[in-house]
LUMVO-659171 format. One line per 4 residues: for each residue x, y, z of C-alpha. Coordinates in Angstrom, 2 decimals, padded with zeros to 5 digits. Layout:
N
X Y Z  ...
***
This chain:
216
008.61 -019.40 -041.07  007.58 -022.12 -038.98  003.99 -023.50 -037.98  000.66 -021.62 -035.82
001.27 -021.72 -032.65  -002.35 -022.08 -032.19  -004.30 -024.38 -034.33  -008.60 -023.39 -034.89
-009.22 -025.76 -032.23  -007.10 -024.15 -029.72  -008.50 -020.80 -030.02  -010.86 -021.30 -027.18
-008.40 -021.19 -024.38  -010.86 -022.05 -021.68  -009.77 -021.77 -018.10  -005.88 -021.91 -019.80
-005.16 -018.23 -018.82  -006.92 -018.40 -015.42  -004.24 -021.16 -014.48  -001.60 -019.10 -015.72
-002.48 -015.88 -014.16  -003.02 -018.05 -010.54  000.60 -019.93 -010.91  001.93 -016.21 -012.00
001.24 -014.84 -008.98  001.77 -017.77 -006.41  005.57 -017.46 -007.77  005.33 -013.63 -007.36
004.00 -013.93 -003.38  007.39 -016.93 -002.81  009.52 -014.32 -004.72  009.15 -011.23 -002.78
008.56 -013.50 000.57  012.19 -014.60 -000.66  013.00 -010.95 -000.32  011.51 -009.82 002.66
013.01 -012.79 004.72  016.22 -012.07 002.83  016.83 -015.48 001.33  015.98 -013.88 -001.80
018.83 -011.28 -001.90  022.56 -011.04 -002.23  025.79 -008.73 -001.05  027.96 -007.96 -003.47
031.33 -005.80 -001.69  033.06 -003.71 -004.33  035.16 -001.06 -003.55  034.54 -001.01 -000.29
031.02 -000.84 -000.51  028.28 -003.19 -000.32  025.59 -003.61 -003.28  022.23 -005.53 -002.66
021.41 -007.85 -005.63  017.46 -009.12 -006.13  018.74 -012.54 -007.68  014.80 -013.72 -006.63
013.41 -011.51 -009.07  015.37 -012.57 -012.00  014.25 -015.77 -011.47  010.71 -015.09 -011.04
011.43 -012.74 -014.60  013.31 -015.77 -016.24  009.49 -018.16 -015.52  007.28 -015.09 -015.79
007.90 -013.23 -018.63  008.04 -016.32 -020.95  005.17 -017.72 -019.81  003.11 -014.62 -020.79
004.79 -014.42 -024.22  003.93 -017.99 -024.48  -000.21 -016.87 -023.21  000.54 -013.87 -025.69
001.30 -015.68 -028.63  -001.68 -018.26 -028.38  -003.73 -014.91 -028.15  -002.60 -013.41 -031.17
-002.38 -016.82 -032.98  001.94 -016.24 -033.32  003.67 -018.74 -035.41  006.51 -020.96 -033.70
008.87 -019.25 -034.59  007.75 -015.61 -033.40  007.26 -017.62 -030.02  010.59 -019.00 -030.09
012.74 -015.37 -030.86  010.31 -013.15 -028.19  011.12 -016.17 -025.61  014.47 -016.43 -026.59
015.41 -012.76 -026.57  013.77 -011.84 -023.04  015.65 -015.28 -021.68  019.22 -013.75 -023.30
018.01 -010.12 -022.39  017.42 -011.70 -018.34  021.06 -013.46 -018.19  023.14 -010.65 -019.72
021.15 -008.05 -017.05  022.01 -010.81 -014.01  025.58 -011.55 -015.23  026.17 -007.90 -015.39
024.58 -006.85 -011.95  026.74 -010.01 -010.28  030.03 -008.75 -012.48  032.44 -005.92 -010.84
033.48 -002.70 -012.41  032.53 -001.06 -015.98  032.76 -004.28 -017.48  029.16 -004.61 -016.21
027.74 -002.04 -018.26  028.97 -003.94 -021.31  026.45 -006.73 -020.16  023.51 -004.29 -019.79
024.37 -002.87 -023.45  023.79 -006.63 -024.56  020.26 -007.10 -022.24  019.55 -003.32 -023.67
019.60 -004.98 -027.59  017.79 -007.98 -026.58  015.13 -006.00 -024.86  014.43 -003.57 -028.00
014.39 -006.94 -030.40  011.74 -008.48 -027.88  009.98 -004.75 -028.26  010.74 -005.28 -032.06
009.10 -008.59 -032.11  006.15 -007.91 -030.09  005.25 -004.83 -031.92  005.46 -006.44 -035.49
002.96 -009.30 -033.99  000.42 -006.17 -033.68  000.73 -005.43 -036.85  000.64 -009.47 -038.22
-002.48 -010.20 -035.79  -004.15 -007.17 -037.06  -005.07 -009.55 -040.12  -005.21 -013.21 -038.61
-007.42 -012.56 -035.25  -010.57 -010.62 -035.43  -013.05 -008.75 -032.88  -012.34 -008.26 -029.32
-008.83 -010.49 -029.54  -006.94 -008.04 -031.80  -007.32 -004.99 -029.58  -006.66 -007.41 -026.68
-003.83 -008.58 -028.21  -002.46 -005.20 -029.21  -002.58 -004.07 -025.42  -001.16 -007.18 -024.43
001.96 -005.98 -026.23  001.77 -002.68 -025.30  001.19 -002.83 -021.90  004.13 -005.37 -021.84
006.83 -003.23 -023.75  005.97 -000.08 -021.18  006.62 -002.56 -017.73  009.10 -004.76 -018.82
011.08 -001.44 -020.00  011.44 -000.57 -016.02  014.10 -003.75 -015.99  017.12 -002.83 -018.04
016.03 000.87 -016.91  016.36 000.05 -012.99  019.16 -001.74 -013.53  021.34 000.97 -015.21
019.93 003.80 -012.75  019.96 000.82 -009.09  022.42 -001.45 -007.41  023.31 -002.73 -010.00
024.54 -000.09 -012.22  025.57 003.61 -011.54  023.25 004.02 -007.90  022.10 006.99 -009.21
018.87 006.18 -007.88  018.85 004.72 -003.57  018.04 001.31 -002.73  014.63 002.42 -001.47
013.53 003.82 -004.85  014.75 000.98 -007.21  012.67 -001.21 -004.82  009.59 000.56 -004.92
009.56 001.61 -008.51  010.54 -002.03 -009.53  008.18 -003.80 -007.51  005.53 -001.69 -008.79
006.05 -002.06 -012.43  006.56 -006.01 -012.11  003.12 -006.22 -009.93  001.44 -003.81 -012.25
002.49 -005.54 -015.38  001.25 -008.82 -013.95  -001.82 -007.44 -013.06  -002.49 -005.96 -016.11
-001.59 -008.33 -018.11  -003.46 -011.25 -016.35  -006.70 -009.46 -016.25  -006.19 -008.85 -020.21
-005.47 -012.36 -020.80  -008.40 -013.64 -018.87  -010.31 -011.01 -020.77  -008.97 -012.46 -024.32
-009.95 -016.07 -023.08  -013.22 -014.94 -021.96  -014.18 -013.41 -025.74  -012.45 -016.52 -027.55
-015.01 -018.54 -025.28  -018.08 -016.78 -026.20  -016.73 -016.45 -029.77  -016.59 -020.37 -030.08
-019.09 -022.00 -031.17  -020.72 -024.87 -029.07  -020.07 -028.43 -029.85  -022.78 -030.41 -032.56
-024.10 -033.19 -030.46  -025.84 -035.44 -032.09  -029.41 -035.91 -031.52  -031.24 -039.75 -030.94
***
């Protein structure tokens, strides 16, 4: 089953998950700088028609997302191995969506079938860590935690979702609104999940109890 990711004495994450949340979104501003200056994007001509690829954001997914499964899992106290599969699957899910938006003709949609599965055993995993952190983290953390899951499930579902409906897959949606509707579930997941994890740190803080020094 594998170790705790977190130990007792790491439960107190400090100012852990205000680095993270700060690093987060410095790589979010380079990433859609990337795409306004249009370093960030790429042409793809198929059929006579040109689709516009947002390699920058699969990148900034592929650091990201693990790195709040990673701030996730010392939240909810996840063993190593939880850590590992949620980490692993999003990484898999990520590759299989990019290989597929970069490949030409239906064989494409045979790579977002693959990032499809991955994403609903990441949703798998994260949901049965509700349930196991419901008995190993008490107080303010466990409803933290929950939401932490939650709230990731509902943005990160907007990815294989865009894809299939954007450039990438059918176009049944324009360029404008895959944009828009992307952008805004990857800034409002960040948000959202940053200010939760900052919350979670703040309680495990005040939960702590202070150091025994001794006394002269």
């Amino acid at each position: 089953m594998g170790g705790s990711f977190s130990g007792p004495g790491t439960r107190a994450h400090g100012p852990m998950m205000h680095f993270l949340a700060f690093f987060i979104f410095s790589i979010s501003v380079f990433t859609y700088f990337s795409m306004w200056s249009q370093s960030g994007l790429m042409h793809v001509e198929e059929d006579g028609e040109d689709r516009i690829l947002f390699p920058a954001w699969y990148l900034d997914w592929a650091i990201t997302i693990p790195a709040f499964l990673v701030a996730i899992g010392m939240v909810g106290n996840w063993s190593i191995s939880s850590v590992v599969g949620a980490v692993g699957s999003a990484l898999i899910m990520l590759g299989l969506l990019w290989f597929g938006a970069a490949t030409e003709g239906a064989y494409r949609f045979v790579f977002w079938a693959g990032g499809v599965f991955f994403f609903g055993l990441l949703a798998f995993l994260l949901m049965a860590e509700v349930y196991r952190a419901a008995k190993r983290v008490a107080g303010k953390e466990a409803s933290v935690h929950a939401w932490l899951n939650y709230f990731a499930i509902f943005t990160w579902l907007s990815i294989p979702v865009m894809w299939l409906l954007g450039e990438a897959g059918t176009r049944a949606a324009s360029l404008h609104v895959e944009v828009v509707i992307t952008a805004a579930a990857d800034v409002l997941s960040k948000v959202l999940l940053s200010v939760l994890l900052v919350s979670a740190s703040s309680a495990a803080t005040k939960a702590s109890p202070s150091p025994i020094r001794p006394t002269r």
